[in-house]
C-alpha positions in Angstrom: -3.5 -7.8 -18.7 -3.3 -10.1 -15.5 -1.0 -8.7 -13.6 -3.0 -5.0 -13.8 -6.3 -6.7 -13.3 -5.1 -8.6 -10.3 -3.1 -5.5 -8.3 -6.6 -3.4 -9.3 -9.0 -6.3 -7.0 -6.3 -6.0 -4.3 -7.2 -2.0 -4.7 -10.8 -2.9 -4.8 -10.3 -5.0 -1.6 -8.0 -2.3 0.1 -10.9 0.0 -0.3 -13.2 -1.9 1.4 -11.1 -2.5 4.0 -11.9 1.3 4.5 -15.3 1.0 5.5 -14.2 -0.9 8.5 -11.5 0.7 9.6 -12.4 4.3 10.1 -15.0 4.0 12.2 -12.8 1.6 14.4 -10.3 4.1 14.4 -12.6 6.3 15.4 -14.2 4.2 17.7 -10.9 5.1 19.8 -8.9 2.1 19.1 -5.1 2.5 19.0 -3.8 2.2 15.0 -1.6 0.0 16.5 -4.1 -2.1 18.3 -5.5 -2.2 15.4 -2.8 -3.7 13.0 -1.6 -6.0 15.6 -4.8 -8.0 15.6 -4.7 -8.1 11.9 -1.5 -9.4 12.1 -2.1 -12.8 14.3 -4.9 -12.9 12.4 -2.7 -13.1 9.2 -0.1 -15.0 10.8 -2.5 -18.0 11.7 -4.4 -18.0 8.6 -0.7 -18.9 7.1 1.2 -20.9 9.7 0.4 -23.9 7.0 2.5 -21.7 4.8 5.1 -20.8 6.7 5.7 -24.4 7.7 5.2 -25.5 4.0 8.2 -23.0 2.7 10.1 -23.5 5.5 13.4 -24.8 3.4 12.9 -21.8 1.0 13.1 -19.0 4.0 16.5 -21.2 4.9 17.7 -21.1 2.2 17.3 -17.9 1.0 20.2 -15.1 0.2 20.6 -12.7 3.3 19.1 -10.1 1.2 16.6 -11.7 0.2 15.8 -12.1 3.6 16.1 -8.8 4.3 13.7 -7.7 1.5 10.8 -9.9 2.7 11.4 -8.3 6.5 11.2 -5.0 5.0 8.4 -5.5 2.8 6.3 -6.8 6.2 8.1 -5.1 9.2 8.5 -1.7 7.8 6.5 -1.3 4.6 3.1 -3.2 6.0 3.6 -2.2 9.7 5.7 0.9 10.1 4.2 2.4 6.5 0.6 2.0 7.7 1.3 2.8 11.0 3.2 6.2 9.9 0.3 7.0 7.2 -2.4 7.4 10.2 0.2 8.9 12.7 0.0 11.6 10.4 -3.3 12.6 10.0 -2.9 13.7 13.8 -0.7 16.2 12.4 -1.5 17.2 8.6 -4.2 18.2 6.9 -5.7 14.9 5.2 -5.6 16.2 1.8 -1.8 17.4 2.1 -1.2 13.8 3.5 -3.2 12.2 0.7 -1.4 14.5 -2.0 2.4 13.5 -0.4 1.8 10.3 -0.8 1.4 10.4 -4.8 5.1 10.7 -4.4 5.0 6.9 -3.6 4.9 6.1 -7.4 7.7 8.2 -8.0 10.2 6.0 -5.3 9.1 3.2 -6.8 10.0 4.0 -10.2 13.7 5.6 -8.8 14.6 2.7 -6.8 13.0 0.1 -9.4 15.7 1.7 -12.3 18.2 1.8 -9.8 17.8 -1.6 -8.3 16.1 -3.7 -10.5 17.6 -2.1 -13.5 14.0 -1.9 -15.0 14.7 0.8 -18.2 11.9 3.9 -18.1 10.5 4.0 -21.5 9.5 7.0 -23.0 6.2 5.2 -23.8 5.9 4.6 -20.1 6.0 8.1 -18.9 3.5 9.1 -21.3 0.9 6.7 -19.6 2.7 7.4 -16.2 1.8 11.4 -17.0 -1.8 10.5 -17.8 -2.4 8.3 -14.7 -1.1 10.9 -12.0 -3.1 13.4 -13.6 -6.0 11.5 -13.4 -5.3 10.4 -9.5 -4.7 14.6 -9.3 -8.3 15.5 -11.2 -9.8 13.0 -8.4 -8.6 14.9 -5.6 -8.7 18.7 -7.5 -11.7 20.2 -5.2 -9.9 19.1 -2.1 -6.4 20.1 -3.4 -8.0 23.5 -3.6 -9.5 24.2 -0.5 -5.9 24.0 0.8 -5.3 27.5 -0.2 -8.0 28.9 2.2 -7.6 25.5 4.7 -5.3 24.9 7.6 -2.3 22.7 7.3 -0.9 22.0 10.2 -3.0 21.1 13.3 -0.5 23.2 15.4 1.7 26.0 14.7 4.7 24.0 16.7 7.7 23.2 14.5 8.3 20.0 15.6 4.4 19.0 15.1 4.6 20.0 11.9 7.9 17.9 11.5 6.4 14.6 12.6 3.9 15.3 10.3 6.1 15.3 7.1 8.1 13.1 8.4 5.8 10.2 9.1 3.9 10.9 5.4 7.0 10.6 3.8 8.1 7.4 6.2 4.8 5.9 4.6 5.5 7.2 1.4 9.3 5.2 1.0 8.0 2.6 2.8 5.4 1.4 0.5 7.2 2.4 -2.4 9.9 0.9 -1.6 8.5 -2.7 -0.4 6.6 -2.9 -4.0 10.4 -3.0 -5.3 11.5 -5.5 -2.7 8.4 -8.0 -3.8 9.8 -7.4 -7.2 13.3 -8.3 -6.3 12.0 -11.6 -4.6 9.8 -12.5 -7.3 12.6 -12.2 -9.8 14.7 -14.3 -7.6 11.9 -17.3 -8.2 10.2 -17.0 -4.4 6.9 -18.5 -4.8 4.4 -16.0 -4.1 2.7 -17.2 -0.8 5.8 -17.7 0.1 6.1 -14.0 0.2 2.4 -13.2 1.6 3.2 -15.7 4.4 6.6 -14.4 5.8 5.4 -10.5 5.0 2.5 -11.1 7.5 5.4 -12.9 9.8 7.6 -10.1 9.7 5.3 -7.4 10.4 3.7 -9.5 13.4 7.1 -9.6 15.2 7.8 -5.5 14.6 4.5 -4.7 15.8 4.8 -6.9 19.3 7.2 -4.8 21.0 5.2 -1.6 20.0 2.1 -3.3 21.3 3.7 -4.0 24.4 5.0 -0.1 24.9 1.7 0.8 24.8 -0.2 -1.7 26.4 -1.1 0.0 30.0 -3.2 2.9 27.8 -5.1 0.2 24.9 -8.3 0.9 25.0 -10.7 -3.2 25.3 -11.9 -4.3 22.0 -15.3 -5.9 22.6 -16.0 -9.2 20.6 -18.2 -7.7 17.8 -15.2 -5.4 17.5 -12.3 -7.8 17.4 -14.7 -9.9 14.8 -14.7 -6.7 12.2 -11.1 -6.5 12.3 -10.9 -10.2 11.8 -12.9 -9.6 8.4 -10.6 -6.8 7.6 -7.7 -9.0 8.1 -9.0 -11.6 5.5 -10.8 -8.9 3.0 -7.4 -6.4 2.6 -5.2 -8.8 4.4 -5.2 -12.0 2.9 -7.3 -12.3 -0.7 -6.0 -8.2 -0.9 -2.1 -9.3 -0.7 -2.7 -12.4 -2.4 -4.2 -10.9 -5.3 -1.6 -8.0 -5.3 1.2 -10.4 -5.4 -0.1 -12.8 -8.6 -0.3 -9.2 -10.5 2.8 -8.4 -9.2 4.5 -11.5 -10.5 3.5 -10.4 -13.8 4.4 -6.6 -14.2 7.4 -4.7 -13.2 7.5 -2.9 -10.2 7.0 0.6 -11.9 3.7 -0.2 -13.4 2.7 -2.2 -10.1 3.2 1.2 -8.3 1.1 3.0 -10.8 -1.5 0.8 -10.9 -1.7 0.8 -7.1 -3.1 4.6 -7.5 -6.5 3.3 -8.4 -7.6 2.7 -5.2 -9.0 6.1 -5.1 -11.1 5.2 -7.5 -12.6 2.4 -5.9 -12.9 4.4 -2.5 -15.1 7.3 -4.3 -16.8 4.3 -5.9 -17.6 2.3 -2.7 -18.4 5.7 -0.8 -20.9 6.5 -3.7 -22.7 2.8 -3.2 -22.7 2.2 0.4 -22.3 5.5 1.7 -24.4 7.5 -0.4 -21.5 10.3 -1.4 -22.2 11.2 -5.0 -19.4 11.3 -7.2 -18.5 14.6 -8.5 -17.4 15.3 -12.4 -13.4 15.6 -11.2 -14.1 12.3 -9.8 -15.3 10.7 -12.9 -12.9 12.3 -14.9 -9.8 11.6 -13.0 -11.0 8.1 -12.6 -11.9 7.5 -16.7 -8.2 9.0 -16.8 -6.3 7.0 -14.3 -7.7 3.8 -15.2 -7.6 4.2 -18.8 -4.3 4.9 -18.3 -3.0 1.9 -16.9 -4.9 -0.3 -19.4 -3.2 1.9 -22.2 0.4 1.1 -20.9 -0.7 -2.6 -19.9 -1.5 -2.9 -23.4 1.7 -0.8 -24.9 4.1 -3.4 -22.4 2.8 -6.5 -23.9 2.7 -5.1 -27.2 6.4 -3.9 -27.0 8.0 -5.8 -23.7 10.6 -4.8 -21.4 12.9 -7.7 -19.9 13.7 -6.5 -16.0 16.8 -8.5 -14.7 16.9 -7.7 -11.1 20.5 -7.6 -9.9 22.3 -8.5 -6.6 22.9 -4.9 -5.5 19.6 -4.7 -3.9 
């Protein structure tokens, strides 16, 4: 039970991280901006570790490589990046219901790669948990018959807006297969935090530099929150989420990554006063009960995963 209890505090942590972040963003602050600080944050919280595993990144396969460069330059940088580009153009809730396709990629790519087998046991549980991350968001799901969509009738608005929701949605799905893949293949675990922070640091610098001339100054007090961010979801969120993933394959990582709605609505009800309504509870008691259930049914009955070299 571990693994699922570690990847749910990294949820917990990512949901935090919430509180801080939206009211930077709309603050006026570039996403971007944003990130990028987070990011040399990161990066010097772990230049110890980067210099400690130093002979591991040398010697490491080039696609092993290449997974750990994905996993921080496009599914931490570009993924996250994509994900708020889109709420420009999309209606949140259609945003928020794309990206419970996420779990989906995951699974695909982790039989197709990884070779991890999808138990008929596991889609029972797997059915249970999206229906209970679907009850959460019900109300809001149906509002979108009567709600607009698109923030403009333009085709090619409406195009981005797709297309950077599903960007964010392979992206993160597929970098929880990549950490799989390099976890099989023995990399120690803050080996992988350390060089996913790295990697996404060096993607985001020549973005950051694009933009520069229209960034918006980040006053102290400002720069300090996104500091705190950086170590809350950043560093104990990763760090956590990689000691769980270490311990479960990367099909029930993905699912168990959907209860971060649940701590959202549960952090909104304590420190922002939202009450939580009965689809709330319900898909919450659902979703999380559902992970426990096939937590419990994989130790009971467990699955070896061999990950292969076609990655």
């Amino acid at each position: 039970m571990a693994g699922t209890l570690f990847i749910m505090i990294a949820c917990f942590t990512w949901a935090l991280d919430t509180l801080i972040r939206y009211p930077l963003l709309n603050s006026g602050y570039s996403a971007v901006q944003i990130v990028f600080i987070e990011h040399i944050t990161l990066v010097l919280c772990v230049s110890p570790l980067l210099w400690h595993y130093r002979r591991i990144y040398r010697h490491m396969s080039k696609t092993s490589l290449a997974c750990l460069f994905f996993i921080g330059g496009i599914g931490s940088a570009v993924g996250t990046l994509a994900f708020t580009e889109a709420f420009s153009y999309l209606n949140p809730t259609v945003v928020i219901l794309l990206q419970k396709l996420q779990p989906l990629v995951a699974i695909l790519l982790a039989y197709y790669f990884l070779k991890e087998r999808i138990e008929s046991h596991f889609i029972q549980w797997a059915a249970i948990i999206l229906l209970g991350s679907l009850v959460m968001i019900w109300p809001d799901i149906m509002t979108l018959r009567d709600a607009q969509w698109h923030y403009s009738s333009d085709q090619l608005s409406i195009i981005k807006g797709y297309g950077y929701t599903l960007i964010a949605v392979f992206s993160w799905g597929a970098a929880t297969v990549c950490g799989k893949y390099l976890s099989y293949k023995n990399v120690p675990e803050n080996a992988i935090l350390s060089g996913r922070f790295l990697s996404g640091l060096i993607v985001l610098l020549p973005m950051v530099l694009l933009i520069t001339p229209s960034l918006k100054a980040i006053p102290a007090t400002d720069i300090g929150l996104i500091v705190v961010m950086a170590l809350l979801s950043g560093l104990i969120g990763m760090w956590f989420y990689y000691r769980g993933l270490n311990r479960v394959r990367a099909q029930t990582a993905t699912l168990v990554e959907l209860s971060f709605p649940v701590f959202a609505a549960a952090i909104n009800w304590v420190f922002l006063d939202m009450s939580l309504s009965t689809f709330q509870i319900v898909g919450a008691t659902l979703l999380i009960a559902g992970n426990i259930g096939l937590r419990i049914k994989e130790l009971k009955t467990p699955v070896p995963a061999v990950a292969t070299s076609s990655l």
